[in-house]
N, C-alpha and C positions, 0 to 999 in steps of 0.2 A: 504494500500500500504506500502511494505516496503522501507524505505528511511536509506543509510547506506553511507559513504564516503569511495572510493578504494586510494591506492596510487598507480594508476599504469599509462603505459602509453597510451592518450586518443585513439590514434590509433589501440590498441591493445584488445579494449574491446568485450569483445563477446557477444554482444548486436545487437538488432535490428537496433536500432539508437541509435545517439551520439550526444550531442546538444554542436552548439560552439556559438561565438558572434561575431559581429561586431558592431561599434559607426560609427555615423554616420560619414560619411567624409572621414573616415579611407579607402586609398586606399593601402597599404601593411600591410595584417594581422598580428600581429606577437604573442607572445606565442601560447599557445594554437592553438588557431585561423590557427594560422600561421606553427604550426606544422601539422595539419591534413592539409591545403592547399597543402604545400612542398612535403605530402604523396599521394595526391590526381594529381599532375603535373601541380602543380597550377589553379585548378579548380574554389575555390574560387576567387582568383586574377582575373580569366579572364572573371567571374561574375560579379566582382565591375566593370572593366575596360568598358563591354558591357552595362553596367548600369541595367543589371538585377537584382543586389544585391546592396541598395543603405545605410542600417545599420538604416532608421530611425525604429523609435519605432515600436514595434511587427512584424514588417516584417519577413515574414516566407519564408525560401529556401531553398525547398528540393534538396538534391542529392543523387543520388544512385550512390554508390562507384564502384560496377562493380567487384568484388574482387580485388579492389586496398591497402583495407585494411580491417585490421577483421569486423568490424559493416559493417553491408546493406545497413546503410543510414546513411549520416549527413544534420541535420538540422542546419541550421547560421542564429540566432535569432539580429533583428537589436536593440538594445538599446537606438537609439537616440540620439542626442546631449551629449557629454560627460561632459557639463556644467549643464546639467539639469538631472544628473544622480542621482538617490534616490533608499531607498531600496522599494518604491514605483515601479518602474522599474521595478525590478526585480521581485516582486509579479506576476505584470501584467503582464510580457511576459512568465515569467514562469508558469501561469495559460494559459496562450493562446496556449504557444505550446504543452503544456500536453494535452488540448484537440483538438486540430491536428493532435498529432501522434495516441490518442486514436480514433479519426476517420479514422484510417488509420487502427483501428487494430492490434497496435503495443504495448506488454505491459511491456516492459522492458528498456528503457533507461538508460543511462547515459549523464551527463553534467558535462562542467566544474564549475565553482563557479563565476557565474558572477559578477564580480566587484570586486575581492575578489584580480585581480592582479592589472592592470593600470588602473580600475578604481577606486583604492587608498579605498575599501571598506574593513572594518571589517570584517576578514571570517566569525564568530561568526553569524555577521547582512546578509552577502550573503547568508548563510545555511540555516537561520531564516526564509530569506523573500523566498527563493526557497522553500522551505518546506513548506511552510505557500501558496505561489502561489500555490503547484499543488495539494495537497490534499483542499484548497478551490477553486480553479475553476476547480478541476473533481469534486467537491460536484453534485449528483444527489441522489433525495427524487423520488424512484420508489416505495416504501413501497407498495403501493395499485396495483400495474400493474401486472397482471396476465402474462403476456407474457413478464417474466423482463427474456433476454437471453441478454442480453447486454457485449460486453466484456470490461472489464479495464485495465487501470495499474494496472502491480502487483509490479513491482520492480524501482528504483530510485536509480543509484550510483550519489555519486558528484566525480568527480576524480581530485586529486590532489596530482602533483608529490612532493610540497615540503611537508616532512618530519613535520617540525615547526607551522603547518595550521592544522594538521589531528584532534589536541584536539578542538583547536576552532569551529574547524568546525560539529564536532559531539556534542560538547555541542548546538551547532545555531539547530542542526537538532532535540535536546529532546525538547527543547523551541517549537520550529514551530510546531512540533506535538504536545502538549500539548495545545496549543495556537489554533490552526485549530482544533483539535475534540471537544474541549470546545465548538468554534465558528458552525460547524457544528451540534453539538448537539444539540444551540439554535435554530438554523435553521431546525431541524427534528423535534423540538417542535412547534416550531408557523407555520410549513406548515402542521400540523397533522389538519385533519377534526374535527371541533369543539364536531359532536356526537363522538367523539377518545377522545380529548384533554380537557376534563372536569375539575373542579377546585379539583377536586378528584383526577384526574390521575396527574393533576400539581404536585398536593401535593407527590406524589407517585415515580415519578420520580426523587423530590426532595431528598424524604428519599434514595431513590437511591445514588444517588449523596454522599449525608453527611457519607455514611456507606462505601463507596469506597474510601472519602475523609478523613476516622475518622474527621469527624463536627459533633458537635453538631446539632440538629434539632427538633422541637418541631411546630405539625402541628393543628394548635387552628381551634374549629368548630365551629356553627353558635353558642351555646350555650353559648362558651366563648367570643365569639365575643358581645354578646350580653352582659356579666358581665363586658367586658371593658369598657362599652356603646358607641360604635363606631355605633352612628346611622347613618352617611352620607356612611361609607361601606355597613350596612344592608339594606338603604335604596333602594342603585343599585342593591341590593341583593334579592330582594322583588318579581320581575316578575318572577323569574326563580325558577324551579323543582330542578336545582342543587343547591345541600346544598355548603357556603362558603367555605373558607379555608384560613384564616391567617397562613402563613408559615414564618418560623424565623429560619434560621439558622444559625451558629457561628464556625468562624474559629478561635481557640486561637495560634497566634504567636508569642505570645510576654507575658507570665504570669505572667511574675514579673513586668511588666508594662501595668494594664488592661485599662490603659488611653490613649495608644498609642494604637487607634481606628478608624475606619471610618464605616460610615453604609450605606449601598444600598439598595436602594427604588425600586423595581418595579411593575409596573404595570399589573396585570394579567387577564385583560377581557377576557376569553377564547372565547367569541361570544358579541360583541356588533350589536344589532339593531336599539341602539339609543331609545330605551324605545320607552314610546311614543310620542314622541318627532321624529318620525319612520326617515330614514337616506330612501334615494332612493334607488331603487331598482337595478340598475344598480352594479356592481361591489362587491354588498354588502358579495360576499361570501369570500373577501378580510380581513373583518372584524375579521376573524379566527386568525388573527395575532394580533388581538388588545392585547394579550398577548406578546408580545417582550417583554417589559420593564420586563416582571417577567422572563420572558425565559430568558433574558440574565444573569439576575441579580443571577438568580441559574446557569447556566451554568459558569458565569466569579466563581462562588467559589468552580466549580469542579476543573478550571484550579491554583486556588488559595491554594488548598488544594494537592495539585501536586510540586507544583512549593517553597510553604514553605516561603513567606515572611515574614522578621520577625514584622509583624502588628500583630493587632485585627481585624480579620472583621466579623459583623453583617448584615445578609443580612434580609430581608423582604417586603413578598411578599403577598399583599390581590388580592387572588384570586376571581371569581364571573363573572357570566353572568351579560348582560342587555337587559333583555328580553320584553317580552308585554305579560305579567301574568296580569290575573285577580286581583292579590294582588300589583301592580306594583307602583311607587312611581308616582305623574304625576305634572305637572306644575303648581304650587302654592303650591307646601307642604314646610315645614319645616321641617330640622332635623336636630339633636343636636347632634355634633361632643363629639368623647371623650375627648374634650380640653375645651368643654361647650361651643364653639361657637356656634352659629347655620345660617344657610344656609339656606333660600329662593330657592325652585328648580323652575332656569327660564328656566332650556332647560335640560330633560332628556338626551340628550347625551351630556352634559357635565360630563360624571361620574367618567373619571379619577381623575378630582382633588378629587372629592367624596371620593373616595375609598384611595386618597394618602393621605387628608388630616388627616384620621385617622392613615392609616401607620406611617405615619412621626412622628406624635406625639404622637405612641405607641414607633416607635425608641427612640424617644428624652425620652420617660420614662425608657429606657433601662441603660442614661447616655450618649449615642452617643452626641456626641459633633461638628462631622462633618459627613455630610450625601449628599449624592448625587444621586437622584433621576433618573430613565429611565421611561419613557414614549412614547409610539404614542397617544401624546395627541391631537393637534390641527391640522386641517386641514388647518388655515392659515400657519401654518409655511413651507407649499410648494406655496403659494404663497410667503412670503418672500425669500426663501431658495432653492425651487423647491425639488428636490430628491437628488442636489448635499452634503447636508453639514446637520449637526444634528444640531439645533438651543441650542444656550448654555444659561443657566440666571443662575443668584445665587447673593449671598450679601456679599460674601468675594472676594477679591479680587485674594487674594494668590491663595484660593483652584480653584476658573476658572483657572487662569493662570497653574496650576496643573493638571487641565482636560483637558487644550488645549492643553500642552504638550504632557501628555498621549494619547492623538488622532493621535495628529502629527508624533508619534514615530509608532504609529501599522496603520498608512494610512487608518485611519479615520476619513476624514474632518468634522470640527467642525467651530461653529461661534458664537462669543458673541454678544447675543443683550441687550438691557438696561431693567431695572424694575424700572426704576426714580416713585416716590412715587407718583405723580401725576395720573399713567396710577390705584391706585388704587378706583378713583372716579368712577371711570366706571361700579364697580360691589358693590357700596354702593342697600340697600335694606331698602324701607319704612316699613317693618314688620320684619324684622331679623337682625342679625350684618354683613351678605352681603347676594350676589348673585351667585350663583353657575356660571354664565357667564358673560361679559360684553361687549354684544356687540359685531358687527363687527370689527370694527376699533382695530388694534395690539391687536387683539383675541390670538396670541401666546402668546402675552407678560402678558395680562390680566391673562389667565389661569395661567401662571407660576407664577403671584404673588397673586392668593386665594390659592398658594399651599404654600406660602411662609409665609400665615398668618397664621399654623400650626407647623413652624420649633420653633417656643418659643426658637428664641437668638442661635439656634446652626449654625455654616460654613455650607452654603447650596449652591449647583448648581444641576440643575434641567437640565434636556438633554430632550429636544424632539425628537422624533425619526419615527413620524409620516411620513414623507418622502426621511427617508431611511432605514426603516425598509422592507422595500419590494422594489424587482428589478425586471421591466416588460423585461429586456434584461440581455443578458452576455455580462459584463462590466469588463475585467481585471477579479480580482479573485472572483468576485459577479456573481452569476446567478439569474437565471427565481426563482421569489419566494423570500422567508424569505432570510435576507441578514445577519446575527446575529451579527447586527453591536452594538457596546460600549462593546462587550464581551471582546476583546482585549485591549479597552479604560480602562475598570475597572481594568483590572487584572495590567495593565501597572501603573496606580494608586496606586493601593495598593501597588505595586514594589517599586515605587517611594518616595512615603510616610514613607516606612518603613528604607527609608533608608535617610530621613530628620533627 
């Protein structure tokens, strides 16, 4: 879709539809708003007055002008209380009514810039979050439909008459694009059918990415995996026909300062069955996503290698099935990480930590110094968290409070929970130096600290993503399927960071 800013007047646009706003409560429209009312004979006024138009959140109302004025249609999107106004808001309704008018058939719009006048918003951050809203909630993954005749948006003005807004607001608009195809991308990765999305094509798509990004990239196979001696990745590596894939890639922004660093961890199950260890059979085709943590973590450095922050970033990514091969790892083996720890396996679908805890401490051999880890590791952490919030741990203080931020800024809620040294008795082992699991009991928390006995002293926070990596509904700018959440969180990180 293309998304461009006019300076003209909203009345006058020669568009399908024309999107205005209303805050809740507000009974005399005024800018915007208030101009297309005045041109309409006050049509919206005698909507709010009738109560048919009341401004709370996503409230949709259509009108058809009638040729009262150039556009066929205005839609008067409600924003809600103007006290609880965020560029959250604006995502949401601006994902909602894009796919409105696209079920209407309509693929050209124009809007104004919501919040961008009396709601005292940053054009910059209104352009951002509108742009970000409608190319992520028109996100649809048809790739396999034979009968894809579907129609879309094709075009997106923002219109705005002052003059002193036009730059802000086309910068908000390369940001939100860069930022949504990034995020979309992950999201085209972890909804691909696992016989698609192989620890092969991971890799492949990767080397895509780094050659469009000029990054560095270097895609290690089972052979090298095996001279690193990364037995706890080769071990989840064991059941499956597909050959691994240690992916590493490097974005240099900062050369004269290769200490000014961060490194990203993720997870790339392409197919978990939970070994044999087997996971029910219900839902299990869900499993296809057990790759986010790697999908995002290569996705946020397409958007990273665009955007030019002046950091270092290090991303890495062990890819790998968990399959039920003949050669498969099973309940009671041991194996010896490349840090020389070794691991008791109590439950073959614990395999993320498996696979991270060699990552992490091939990172930390890189020199990374601060690392932060993506995962859908634990199935408790939607027990604690449900599907609303990515569950946070780590051992620095600063750098969480750094990834809460960076959530909080791209409206992806996040929540710290504790790793107090106690919850580590849970996964001690009579025959090895622990336990690939521990237990029921703060199973989130457990997981995140045998991933934690791999960081050897680096800034570590570790994001489970196990229950919002995937959305059974359309929610604001998330749909049905892979959600490619922390891709924004990362990329806003590294922003962030680089400018400490």
């Amino acid at each position: 879709m293309e998304i461009n800013v006019v300076s003209e007047d909203i009345t006058k646009q020669k568009v399908s539809a024309v999107v205005v706003n209303l805050f809740e409560g507000v009974s005399n429209p005024k800018g915007a708003t208030g101009a297309v009312d005045q041109a309409l004979d006050g049509a919206i006024s005698k909507l709010i007055l009738d109560g048919e138009t009341t401004g709370k959140k996503g409230e949709i109302t259509l009108i058809h002008t009638l040729d009262k004025i150039v556009p066929d249609r205005v839609v008067v999107v409600g924003l809600g209380k103007q006290s609880n106004f965020t560029c959250d808001v604006v995502r949401e309704v601006s994902a909602k009514v894009c796919r409105f008018l696209r079920s209407k058939g309509i693929q050209d719009i124009s809007t104004i810039a919501h919040g961008a006048g009396i709601g005292g918003m940053d054009p910059s951050e209104s352009a951002q979050a509108i742009t970000e809203g409608a190319l992520l909630g028109l996100y649809r993954f048809s790739k396999y439909k034979t009968d894809n005749q579907t129609i879309d948006i094709n075009q997106l003005s923002i219109v705005e008459s002052d003059q002193s807004k036009i730059s802000d607001l086309t910068e908000g608009i390369s940001t939100g694009k860069i930022l949504s195809d990034a995020t979309n991308f992950c999201r085209s990765m972890a909804n691909e059918p696992a016989n698609h999305m192989t620890p092969t094509r991971m890799s492949e798509l990767a080397q895509d990415v780094a050659k469009d990004g000029n990054l560095e990239i270097q895609v290690f196979d089972k052979d090298s995996i095996e001279k690193f001696q990364m037995g706890a990745f080769l071990g989840v590596a064991l059941g499956s026909d597909q050959p691994p894939k240690l992916i590493v890639m490097k974005y240099i922004g900062d050369k004269d300062n290769l200490s000014n660093s961060v490194g990203f961890v993720g997870k790339g199950i392409t197919f978990d069955t939970g070994g044999i260890s087997i996971k029910p059979s219900m839902n299990m085709s869900e499993m296809k996503t057990d790759m986010s943590g790697g999908a995002a973590v290569i996705s946020a450095m397409k958007a990273i290698g665009q955007l030019k922050p002046k950091i270092n970033v290090t991303a890495v990514v062990p890819a790998t099935e968990n399959m039920i091969g003949s050669s498969a790892q099973r309940p009671g083996d041991i194996v010896k990480t490349m840090s020389g720890k070794t691991i008791e396996i109590d439950n073959t679908d614990a395999e993320g930590r498996l696979i991270l805890a060699d990552a992490i401490y091939y990172a930390r051999s890189l020199g990374l110094e601060r690392i932060v880890d993506v995962a859908t590791l634990t199935g408790a952490i939607t027990i604690s968290l449900g599907k609303v919030c990515t569950g946070v741990f780590g051992n620095d203080q600063f750098l969480i409070d750094q990834v809460l931020l960076a959530g909080n800024q791209s409206g992806e809620k996040m929540w710290h929970l504790p790793t107090f040294h106690e919850y580590g008795n849970q996964y001690k082992s009579d025959v090895a130096d622990i336990k690939n699991t521990g237990g029921r009991a703060a199973g989130s928390i457990t997981g995140a600290k045998i991933i934690e006995e791999f960081t050897d002293g680096a800034s570590w926070v570790h994001l489970d993503i196990a229950g919002t990596a995937r959305s059974n509904s359309l929610d604001g700018d998330k749909v049905k399927g892979s959600t490619g959440v922390t891709v924004r969180t990362l990329v806003a990180l590294a922003i962030n960071l680089s400018k400490i």
